[in-house]
N, C-alpha and C positions, 0 to 999 in steps of 0.2 A: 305332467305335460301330456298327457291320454288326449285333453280335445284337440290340444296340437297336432299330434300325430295323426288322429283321423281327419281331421281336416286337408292332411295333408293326402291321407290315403282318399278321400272325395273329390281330390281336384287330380289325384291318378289317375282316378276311376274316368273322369270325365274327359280327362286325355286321351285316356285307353277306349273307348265310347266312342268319341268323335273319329278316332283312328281308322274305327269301324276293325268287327273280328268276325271269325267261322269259328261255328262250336262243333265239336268234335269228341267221341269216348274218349278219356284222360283217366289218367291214374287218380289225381288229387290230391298226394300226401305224399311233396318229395320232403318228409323231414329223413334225416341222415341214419335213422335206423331203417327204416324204407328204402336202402338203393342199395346194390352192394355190383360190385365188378366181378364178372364172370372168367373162366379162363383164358379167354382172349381177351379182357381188358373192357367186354363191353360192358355196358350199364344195365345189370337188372332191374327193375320196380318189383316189388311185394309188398304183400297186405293192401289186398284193393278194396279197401271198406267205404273209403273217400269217393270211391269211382263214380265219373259221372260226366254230363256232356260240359264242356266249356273251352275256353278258349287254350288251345294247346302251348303255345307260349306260355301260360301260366304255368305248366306240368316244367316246363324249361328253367323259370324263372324260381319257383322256389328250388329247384334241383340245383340251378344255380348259387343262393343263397345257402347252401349248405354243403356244398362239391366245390365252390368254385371262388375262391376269395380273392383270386386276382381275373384279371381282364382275360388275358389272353388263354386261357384253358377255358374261361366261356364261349368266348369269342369263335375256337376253335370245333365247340360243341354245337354251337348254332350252326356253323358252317356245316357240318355234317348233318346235321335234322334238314336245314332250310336249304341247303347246295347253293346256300351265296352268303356273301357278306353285306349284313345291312344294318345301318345305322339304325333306323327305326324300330327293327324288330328285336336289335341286342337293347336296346332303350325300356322297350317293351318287357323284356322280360327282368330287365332289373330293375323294373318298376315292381312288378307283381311280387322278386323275390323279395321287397323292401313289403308290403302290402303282406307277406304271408309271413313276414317277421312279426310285424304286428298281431296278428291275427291271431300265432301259434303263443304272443307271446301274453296275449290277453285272456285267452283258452286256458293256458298253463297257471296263471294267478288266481282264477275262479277254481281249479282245479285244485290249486295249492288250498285257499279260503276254505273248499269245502269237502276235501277228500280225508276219508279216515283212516288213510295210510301215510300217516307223515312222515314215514322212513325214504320216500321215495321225495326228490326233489324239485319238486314243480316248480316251487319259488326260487330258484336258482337256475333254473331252464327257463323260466319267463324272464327272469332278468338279463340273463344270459341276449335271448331275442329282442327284446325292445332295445336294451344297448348297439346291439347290430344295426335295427332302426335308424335310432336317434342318430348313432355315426351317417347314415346313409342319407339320411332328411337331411343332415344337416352337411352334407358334403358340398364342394360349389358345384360338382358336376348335375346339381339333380336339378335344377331351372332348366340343364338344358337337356336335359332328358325328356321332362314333362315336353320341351316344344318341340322334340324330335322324333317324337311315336307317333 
C-alpha cells in the first residue's frame, strides 16, 4: 500500500502548500533518539545533521509523532511554541508527523534491504513507522485535518 500512502502524503503536501508556510532554521529529525527532557522538563533537540531551513511546524509535527500519542500533551506543546490554541496549526502538524512516519519509515526499509549490519533493526523500526501511518491515514479524523490546515 506505499502508492497509497504517498498519495496520501501529496494531497498533505498540497494542503500544507495552499495553507501557505514561513521557513525557518529547524532541527529536522525529531525521531525519539533525538529529543531528550532536560532537568526542568524542557525538550532538548541533538544531533543536528538533519538541520535546515523549512517549515517549523514540521520540527513540531514529527516531535509530536514520537512524544506525543495523545491530543492533549500536543495540544499543550503547541500552545507553548505558538502562544495560542489553533486548530489549523495542531492539523498541521499532525499532518507532517503522519508524513515523517512515512518518510523515516521508507528510509528505515532501504536501509534494512541494504545495510551490512543486520544485527540492528531497521525492518522492525520501518514497520513499526508505516503501521503508525497507516493507523493515522486511515483514522476518520484525517479528512478533516487535510481541510482544516
Amino acid at each position: 500500500d506505499h502508492a497509497w500512502m504517498l498519495a496520501n502524503v501529496a494531497e498533505m503536501a498540497r494542503a500544507i502548500a495552499a495553507s501557505g508556510i514561513d521557513l525557518v532554521a529547524c532541527h529536522g529529525d525529531g525521531i525519539a533518539s533525538n529529543v531528550m527532557l532536560g532537568p526542568a522538563g524542557q525538550v532538548l533537540l541533538v544531533d543536528w545533521d538533519e538541520a535546515g531551513t523549512a517549515d517549523p511546524y514540521w520540527d513540531l509535527g514529527s516531535l509530536f509523532a514520537e512524544a506525543c500519542a495523545f491530543d492533549a500533551p500536543a495540544r499543550a506543546a503547541l500552545q507553548a511554541y505558538a502562544g495560542r490554541s489553533d486548530e489549523g496549526l495542531f492539523a498541521r502538524c499532525r499532518l507532517y508527523g503522519i508524513a515523517d512516519d512515512v518518510a523515516w519509515g521508507i528510509r528505515s526499509l532501504i536501509a534494512a534491504a541494504t545495510t551490512d549490519r543486520p544485527d540492528i533493526e531497521f525492518f522492525k523500526y520501518a514497520q513499526w513507522r508505516l503501521l503508525r501511518a497507516r493507523m493515522n491515514l486511515r483514522d476518520r479524523g484525517f479528512e478533516a485535518m487535510l481541510r482544516t490546515v
